[in-house]
KOLFI-565450 format. One record per residue (C-alpha): residue number from 1; x, y, z. Coordinates in Angstrom, 2 decimals. Layout:
N
   k    east   north      up
 NUM       X       Y       Z
...
! end
This chain:
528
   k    east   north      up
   1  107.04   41.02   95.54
   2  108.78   44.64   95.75
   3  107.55   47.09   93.22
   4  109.20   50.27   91.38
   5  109.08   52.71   94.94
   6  110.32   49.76   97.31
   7  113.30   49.30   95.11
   8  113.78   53.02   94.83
   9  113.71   53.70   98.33
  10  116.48   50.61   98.85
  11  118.31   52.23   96.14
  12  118.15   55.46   97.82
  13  119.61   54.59  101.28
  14  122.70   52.54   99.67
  15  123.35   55.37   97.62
  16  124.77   57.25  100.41
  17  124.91   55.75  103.24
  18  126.81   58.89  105.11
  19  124.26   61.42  104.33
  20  121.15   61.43  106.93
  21  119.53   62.69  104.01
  22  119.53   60.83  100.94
  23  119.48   57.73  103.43
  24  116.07   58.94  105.80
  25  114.60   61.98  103.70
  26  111.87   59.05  102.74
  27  111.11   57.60  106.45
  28  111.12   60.82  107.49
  29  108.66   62.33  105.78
  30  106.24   59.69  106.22
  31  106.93   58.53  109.64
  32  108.24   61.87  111.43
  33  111.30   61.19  111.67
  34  112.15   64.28  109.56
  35  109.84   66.58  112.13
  36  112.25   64.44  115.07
  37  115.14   65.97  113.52
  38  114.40   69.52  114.86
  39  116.04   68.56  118.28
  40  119.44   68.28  116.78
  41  121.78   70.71  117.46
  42  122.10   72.63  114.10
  43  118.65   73.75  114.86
  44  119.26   74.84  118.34
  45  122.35   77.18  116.19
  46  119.71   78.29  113.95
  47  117.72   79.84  117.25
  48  120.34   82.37  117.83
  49  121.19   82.68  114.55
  50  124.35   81.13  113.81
  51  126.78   80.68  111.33
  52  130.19   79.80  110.65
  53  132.52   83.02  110.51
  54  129.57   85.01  111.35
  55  127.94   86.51  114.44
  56  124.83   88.08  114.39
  57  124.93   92.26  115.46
  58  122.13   94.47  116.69
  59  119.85   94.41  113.87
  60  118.41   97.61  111.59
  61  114.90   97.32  112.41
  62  111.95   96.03  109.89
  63  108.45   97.37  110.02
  64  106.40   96.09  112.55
  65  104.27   92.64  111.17
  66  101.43   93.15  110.22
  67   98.66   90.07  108.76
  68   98.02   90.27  104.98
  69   96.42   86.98  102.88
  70   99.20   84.99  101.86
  71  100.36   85.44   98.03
  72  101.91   82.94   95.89
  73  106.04   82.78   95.66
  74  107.29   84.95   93.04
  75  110.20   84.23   91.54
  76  112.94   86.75   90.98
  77  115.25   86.85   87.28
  78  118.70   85.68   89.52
  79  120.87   83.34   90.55
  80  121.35   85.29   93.46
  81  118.84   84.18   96.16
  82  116.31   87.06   97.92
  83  114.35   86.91  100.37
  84  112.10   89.97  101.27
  85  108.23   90.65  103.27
  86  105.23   92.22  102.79
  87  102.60   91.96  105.26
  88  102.96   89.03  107.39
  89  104.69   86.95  104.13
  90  108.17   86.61  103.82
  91  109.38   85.36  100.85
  92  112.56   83.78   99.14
  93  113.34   82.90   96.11
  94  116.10   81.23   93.45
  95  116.37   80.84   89.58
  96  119.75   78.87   88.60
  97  119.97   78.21   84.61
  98  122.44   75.41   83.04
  99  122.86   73.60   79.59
 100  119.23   74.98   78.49
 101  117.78   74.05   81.74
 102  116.38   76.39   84.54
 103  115.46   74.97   88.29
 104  113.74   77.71   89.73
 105  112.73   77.42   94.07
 106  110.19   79.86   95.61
 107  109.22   79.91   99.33
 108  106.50   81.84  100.83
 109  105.76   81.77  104.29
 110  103.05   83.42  105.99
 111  104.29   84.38  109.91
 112  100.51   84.83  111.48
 113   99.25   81.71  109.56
 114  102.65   79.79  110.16
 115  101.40   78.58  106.53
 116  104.39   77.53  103.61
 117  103.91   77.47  100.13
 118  106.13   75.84   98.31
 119  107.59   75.89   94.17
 120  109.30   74.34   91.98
 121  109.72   74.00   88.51
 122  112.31   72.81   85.98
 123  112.12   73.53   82.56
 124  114.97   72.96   79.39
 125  114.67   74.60   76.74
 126  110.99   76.14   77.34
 127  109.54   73.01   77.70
 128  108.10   71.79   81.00
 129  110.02   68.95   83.04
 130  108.47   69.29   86.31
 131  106.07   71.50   88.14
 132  105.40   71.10   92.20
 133  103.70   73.44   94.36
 134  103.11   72.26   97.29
 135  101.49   73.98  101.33
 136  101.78   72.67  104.45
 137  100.89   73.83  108.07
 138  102.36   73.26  111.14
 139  101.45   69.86  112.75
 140  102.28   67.97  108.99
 141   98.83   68.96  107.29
 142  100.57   69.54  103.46
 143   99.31   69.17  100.01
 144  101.09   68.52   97.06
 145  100.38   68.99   92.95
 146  102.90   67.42   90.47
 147  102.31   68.09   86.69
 148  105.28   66.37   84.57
 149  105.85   68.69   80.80
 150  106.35   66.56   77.87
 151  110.02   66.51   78.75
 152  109.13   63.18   80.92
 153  107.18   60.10   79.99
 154  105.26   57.55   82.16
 155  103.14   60.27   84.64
 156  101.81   63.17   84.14
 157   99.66   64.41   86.84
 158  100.36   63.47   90.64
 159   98.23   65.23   93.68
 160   98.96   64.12   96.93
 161   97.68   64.73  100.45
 162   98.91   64.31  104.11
 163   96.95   65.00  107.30
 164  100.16   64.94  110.00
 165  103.15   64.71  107.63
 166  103.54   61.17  107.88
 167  101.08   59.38  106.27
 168  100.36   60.02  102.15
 169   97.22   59.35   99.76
 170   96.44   60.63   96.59
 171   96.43   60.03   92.45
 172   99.39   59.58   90.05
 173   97.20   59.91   86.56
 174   94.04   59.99   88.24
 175   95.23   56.47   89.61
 176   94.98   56.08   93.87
 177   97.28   55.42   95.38
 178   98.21   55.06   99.36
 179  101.17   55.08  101.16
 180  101.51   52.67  104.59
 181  103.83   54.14  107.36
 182  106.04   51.98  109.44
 183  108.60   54.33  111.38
 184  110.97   51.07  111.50
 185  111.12   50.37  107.76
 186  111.39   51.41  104.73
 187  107.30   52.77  103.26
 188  105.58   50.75  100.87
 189  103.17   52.62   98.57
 190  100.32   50.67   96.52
 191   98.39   51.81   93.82
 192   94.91   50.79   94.96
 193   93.90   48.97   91.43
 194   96.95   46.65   91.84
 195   98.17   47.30   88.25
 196  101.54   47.99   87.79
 197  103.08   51.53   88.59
 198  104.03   53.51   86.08
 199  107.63   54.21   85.07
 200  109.06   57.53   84.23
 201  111.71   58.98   82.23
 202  113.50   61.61   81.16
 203  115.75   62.56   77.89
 204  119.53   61.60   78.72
 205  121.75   64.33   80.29
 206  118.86   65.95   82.42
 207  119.73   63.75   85.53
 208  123.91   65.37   85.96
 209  122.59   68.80   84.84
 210  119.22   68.60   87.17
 211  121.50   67.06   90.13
 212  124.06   69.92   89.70
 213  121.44   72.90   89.76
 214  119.78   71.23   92.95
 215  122.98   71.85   94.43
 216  123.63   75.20   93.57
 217  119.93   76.22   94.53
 218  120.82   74.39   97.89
 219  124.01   76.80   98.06
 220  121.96   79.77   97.01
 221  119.33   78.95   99.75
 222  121.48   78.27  102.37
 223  122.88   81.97  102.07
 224  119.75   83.98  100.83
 225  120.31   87.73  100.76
 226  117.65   89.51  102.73
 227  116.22   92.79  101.06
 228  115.79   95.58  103.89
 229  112.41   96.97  104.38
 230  110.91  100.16  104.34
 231  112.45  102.57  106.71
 232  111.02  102.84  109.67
 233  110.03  105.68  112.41
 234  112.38  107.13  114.55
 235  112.59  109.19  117.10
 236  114.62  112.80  117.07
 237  118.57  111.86  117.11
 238  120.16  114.96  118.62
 239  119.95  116.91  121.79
 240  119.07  119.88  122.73
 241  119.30  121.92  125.78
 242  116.31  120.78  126.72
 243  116.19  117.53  128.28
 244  114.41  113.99  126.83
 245  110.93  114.00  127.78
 246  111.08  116.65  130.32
 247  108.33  118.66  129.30
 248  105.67  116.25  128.06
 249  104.96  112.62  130.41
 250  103.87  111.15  126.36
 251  107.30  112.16  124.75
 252  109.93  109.09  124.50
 253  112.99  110.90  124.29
 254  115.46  110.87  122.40
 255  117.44  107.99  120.06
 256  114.62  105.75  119.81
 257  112.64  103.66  117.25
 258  109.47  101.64  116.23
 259  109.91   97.83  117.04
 260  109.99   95.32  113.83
 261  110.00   92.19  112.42
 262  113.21   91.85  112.51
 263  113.03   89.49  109.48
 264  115.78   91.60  107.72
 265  118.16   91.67  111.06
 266  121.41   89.80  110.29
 267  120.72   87.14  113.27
 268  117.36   86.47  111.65
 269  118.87   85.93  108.11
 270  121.64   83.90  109.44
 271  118.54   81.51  111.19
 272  116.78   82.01  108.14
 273  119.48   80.56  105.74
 274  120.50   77.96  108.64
 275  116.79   76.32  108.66
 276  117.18   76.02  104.78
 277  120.56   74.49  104.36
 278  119.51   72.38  107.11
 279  116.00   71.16  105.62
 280  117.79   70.53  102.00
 281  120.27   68.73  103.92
 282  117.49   66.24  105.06
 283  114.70   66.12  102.23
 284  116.53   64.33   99.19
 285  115.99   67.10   96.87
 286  119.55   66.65   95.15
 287  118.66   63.31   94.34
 288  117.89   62.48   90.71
 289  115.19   59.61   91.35
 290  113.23   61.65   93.48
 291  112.33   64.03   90.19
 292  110.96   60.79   88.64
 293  108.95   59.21   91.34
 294  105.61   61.10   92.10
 295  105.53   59.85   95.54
 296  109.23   60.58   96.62
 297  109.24   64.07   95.20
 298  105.83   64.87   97.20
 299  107.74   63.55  100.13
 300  110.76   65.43   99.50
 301  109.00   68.45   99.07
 302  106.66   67.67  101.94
 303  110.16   66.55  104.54
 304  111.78   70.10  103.51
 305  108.41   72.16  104.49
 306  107.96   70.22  107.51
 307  111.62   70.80  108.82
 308  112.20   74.64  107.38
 309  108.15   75.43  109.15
 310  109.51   73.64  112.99
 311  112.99   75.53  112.50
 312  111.27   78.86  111.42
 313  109.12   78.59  114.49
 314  112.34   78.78  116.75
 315  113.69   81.10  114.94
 316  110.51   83.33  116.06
 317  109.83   82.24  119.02
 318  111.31   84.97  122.15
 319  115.12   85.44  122.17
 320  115.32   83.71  119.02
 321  117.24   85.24  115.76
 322  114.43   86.87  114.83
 323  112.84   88.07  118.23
 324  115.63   88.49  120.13
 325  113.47   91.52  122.19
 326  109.76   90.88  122.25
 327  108.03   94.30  122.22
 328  104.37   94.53  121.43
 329  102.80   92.29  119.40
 330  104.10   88.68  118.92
 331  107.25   88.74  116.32
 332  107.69   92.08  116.33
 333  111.01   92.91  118.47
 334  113.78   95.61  119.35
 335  117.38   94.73  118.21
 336  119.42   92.32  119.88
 337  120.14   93.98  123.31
 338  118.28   96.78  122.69
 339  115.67   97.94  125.65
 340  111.78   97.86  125.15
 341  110.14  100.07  126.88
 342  106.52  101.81  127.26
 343  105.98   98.69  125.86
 344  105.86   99.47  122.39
 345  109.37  101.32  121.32
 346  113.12  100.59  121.24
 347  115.94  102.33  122.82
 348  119.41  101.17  121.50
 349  121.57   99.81  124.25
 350  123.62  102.52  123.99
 351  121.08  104.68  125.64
 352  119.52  104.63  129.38
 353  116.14  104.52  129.67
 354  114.66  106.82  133.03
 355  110.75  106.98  133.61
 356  109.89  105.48  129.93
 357  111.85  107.69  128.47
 358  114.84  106.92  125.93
 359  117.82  109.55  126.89
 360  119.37  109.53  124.10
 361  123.63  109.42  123.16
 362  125.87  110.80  125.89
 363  123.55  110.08  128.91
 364  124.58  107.59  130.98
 365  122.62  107.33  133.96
 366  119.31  108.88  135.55
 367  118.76  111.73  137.26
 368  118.13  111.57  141.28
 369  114.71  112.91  140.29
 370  114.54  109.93  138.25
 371  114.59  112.10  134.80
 372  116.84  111.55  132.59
 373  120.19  113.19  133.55
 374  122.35  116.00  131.71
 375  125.30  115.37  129.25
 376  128.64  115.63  130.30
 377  128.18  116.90  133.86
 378  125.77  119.93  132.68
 379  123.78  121.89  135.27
 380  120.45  119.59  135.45
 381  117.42  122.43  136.22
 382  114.04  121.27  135.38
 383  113.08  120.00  131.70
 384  116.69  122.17  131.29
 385  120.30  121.44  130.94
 386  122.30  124.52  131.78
 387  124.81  125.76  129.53
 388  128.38  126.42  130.77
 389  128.25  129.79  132.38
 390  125.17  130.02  133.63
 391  123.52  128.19  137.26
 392  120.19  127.13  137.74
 393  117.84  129.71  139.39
 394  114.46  128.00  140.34
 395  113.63  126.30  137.03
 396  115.44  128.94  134.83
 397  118.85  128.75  134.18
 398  120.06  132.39  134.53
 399  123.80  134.31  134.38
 400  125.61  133.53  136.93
 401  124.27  136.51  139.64
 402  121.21  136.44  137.88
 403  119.59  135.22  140.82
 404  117.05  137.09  143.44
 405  117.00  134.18  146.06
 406  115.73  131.30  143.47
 407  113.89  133.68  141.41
 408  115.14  134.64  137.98
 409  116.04  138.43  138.03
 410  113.95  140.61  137.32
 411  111.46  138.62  139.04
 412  110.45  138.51  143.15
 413  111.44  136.33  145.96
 414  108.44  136.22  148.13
 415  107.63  132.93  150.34
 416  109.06  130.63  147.56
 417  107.11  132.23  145.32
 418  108.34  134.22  142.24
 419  106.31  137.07  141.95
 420  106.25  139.26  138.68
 421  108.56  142.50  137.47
 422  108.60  145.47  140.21
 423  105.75  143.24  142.53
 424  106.04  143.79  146.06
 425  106.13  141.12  148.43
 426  102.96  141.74  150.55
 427  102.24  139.18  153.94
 428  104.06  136.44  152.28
 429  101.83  136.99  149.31
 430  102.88  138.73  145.81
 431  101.37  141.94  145.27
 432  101.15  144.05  142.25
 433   99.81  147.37  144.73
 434  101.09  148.56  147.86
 435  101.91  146.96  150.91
 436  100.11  148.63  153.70
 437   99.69  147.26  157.56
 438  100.42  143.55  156.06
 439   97.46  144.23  153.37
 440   97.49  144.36  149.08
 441   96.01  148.48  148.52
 442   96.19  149.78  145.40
 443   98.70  152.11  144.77
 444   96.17  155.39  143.98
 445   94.21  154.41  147.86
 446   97.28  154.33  149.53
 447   98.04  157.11  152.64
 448  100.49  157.07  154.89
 449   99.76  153.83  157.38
 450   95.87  153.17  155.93
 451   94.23  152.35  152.71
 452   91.44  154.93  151.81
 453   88.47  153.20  151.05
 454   87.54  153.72  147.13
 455   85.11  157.05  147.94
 456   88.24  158.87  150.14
 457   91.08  160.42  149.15
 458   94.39  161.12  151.28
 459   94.80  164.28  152.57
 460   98.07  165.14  154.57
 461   98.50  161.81  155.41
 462   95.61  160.76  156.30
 463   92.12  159.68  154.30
 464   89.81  162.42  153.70
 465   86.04  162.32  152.71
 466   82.75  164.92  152.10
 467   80.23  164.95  154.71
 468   76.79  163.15  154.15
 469   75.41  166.85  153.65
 470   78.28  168.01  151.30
 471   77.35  164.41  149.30
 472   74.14  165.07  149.30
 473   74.43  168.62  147.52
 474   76.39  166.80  144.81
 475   80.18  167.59  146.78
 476   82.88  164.81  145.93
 477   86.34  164.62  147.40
 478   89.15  166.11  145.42
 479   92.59  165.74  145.59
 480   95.28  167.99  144.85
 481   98.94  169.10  145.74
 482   99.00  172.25  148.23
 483  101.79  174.75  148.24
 484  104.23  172.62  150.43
 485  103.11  169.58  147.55
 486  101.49  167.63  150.19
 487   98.35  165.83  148.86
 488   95.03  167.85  150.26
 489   91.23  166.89  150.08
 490   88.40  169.50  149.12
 491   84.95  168.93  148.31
 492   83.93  170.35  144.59
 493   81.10  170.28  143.09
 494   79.66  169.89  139.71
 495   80.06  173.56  138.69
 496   83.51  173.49  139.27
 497   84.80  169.72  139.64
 498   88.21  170.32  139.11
 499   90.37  170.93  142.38
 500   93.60  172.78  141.97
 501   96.10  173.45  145.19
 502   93.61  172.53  147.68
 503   90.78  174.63  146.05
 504   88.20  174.06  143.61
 505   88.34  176.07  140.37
 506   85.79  178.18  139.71
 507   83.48  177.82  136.51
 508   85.19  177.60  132.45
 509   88.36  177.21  134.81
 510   88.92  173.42  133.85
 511   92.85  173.63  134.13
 512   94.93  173.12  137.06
 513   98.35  174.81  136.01
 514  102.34  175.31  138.08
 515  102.87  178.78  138.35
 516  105.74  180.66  139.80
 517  105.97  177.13  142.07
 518  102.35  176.62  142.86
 519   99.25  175.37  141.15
 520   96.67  177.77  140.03
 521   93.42  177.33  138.40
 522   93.22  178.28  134.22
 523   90.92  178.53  131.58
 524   93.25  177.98  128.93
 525   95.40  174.13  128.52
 526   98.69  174.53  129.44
 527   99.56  172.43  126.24
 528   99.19  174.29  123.19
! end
């Protein structure tokens, strides 16, 4: 003999015998059926994000993922559904509110975990109708708790558990009760001391108002509004003269951003709000019977996880709505078309990419150095891009004429070499002395073709130094202009060390002074 859920599961599939879901939501939550489903096209739509009217765009970036512990659903005071994340949880939730009675839906779902935890709760009037919160995991493993307010009579508390999704046990009242799984029929469920089942009910008029604000949570679900996140880090927007990355190999350039979860991108949202509208399509939530039979809401609820959690997964998985550009981490991605490069950043489409670095707007290509290239056909020279008027001199961009044979004026051509200011170029070396026979001397030991050694000094043209006797009775060479002004070398001594016109002043004359257009030696400064 039948008992109360046999004949409400026949009831159920003549109801509707169109709709997949009010005729299968049952079977398919305990025989897989519901899990089967996720091979039907509407999820493969879901994947890339697809909706009627709608086409998913490049996406503003979310923050990257990161894990958190999962938090209960909160629900948020509107009829407006939102979904938002923080951490690794994304969450959505619904209130709707009719004739004194509110049906409010909360989803959390934890995206390292691949955890859902389900809510629901119906109320009129303040007092409790129905509370559900149910979690499952990928693979079917789901739990559910029921607690009927005083609004219903017949149960009160229901606690149910699956291990794959398709097979049920549990207590209705602190009753067990098991459910058998036959994928070809309809389930049969026995409460394990054989007494009767229990029948519920509810105060008239809660069945067309509950039915009606199922719908409109269904309608609200199926086109959630996804809150942004917190901005993100970008790179530098504008260029300069200076070109992207040039100077430093660990700058990125120009134009680009940090990858995210993408979970606020409008492909992901439309996948999002595709998985839901397809899962309520298939779980029997909008029927009035389930509410009132412990096991059939459990499966419901169970059915709709099990669905949204497989269709969530593709919505994740690579190329998907919501990782449409794996870069880094698993789900966290660049926008749809976008380039990832270095292996951790973004660089819109819009943008080349040359040696891991993101150009930035107006380049269009790379440089045959591989660099990126210059805007609008500017002079490319070094880390530089020229402006108009001026030509690339070595790595300088210079004046036009500015130019010493690849060396920025005032600087030094010498053997590809820029040597500095007023250098000479000395044996294909730069040289901040003179150049004499091929050799660097410095300026002061310079004399005609030689370089005095540091203890000589020139002496009509040639170097000029004391004999080892003069040395030895304290002589050192001096150097002074004779009458013609040609450098000459003397030998002074202590007493009278300073040399003056190719003689060495006597003593207390310490001054070597021009007079009527020679030099003569002075006591007295000729500055006064």
């Amino acid at each position: 003999m039948s008992h109360w859920f046999d004949r409400l599961c026949q009831g159920a599939s003549k109801a509707q015998p169109e709709t997949l879901a009010r005729r299968n939501f049952l079977i398919g939550a305990f025989s897989g059926t519901a899990v089967a489903l996720l091979d039907s096209p509407p999820v493969a739509h879901a994947q890339f994000g697809l909706q009627t009217g709608r086409q998913p765009g490049r996406p503003p970036i979310g923050p990257p993922i990161l894990g958190d512990a999962p938090q209960p659903p909160r629900f948020l005071p509107t009829s407006t559904c939102k979904r938002t994340m923080t951490g690794s949880t994304v969450r959505q939730s619904v209130q709707v509110v009719s004739n004194g009675v509110t049906y409010r839906r909360a989803i959390a779902y934890d995206t390292v975990t691949k955890s859902l935890q389900d809510t629901l709760s119906i109320d009129r009037n303040g007092q409790t109708f129905l509370n559900v919160t149910a979690t499952s995991l990928p693979g079917g493993s789901s739990t559910a708790a029921i607690d009927y307010g005083p609004l219903v009579t017949g149960a009160r508390t229901v606690r149910v558990t699956s291990v794959d999704g398709k097979a049920f046990r549990g207590t209705v009242d602190g009753r067990a009760v098991l459910s058998t799984v036959n994928a070809k029929q309809i389930p049969t469920t026995e409460f394990l001391d054989h007494r009767p089942a229990p029948v519920l009910s509810a105060p008239a008029g809660m069945r067309s108002t509950v039915n009606a604000l199922a719908k409109q949570v269904r309608g609200r679900l199926s086109t959630c509004v996804t809150v942004p996140a917190n901005p993100i880090l970008h790179g530098p927007t504008h260029l300069t003269n200076r070109k992207a990355g040039a100077l430093d190999s660990s700058d990125p350039g120009i134009g680009w951003y940090q990858p995210g979860g993408t979970f606020d991108a409008p492909g992901c949202t439309d996948c999002w709000n595709n998985c839901g509208d397809f899962a309520l399509q298939h779980s029997g939530l909008e029927d009035w019977e389930t509410y009132l039979s412990p096991l059939a809401i459990a499966a419901a609820i169970a059915s709709y996880d099990l669905i949204l959690l497989g269709c969530w997964g593709v919505c994740q998985a690579p190329g998907g709505g919501c990782d449409p550009v794996p870069c880094g981490s698993p789900f966290v991605s660049c926008g749809k078309g976008d380039n990832c490069f270095r292996g951790d950043l973004c660089c819109p489409a819009s943008m080349v990419v040359c040696n891991n670095v993101c150009c930035g707007p107006d380049i269009k290509d790379c440089g045959s150095d591989g660099t990126c290239a210059c805007p609008n056909g500017a002079v490319s020279c070094g880390a530089m891009c020229c402006p108009p008027g001026q030509i690339c001199c070595g790595d300088t961009c210079v004046p036009v004429g500015g130019c010493n044979n690849g060396c920025p004026a005032p600087l030094v051509s010498c053997n590809g070499q820029c040597c500095a200011p007023f250098a000479t170029c000395c044996n294909g070396q730069c040289c901040g002395h003179a150049c004499v026979n091929n050799s660097c001397c410095p300026q002061a030991q310079a004399c005609g073709g030689a370089c005095c050694a540091r203890d000589q000094v020139c002496s009509n043209g040639s170097c000029f130094s004391c004999t080892p006797m003069q040395i030895r009775f304290g002589l050192h060479p001096c150097q002074s202009n004779g009458p013609n002004g040609v450098p000459i070398g003397v030998c002074c001594g202590a007493s009278s060390p300073t040399c003056c016109g190719g003689v060495c002043c006597g003593t207390g004359q310490n001054f070597c002074i021009p007079s009527n257009g020679t030099l003569i030696c002075s006591a007295n400064s000729p500055i006064h």
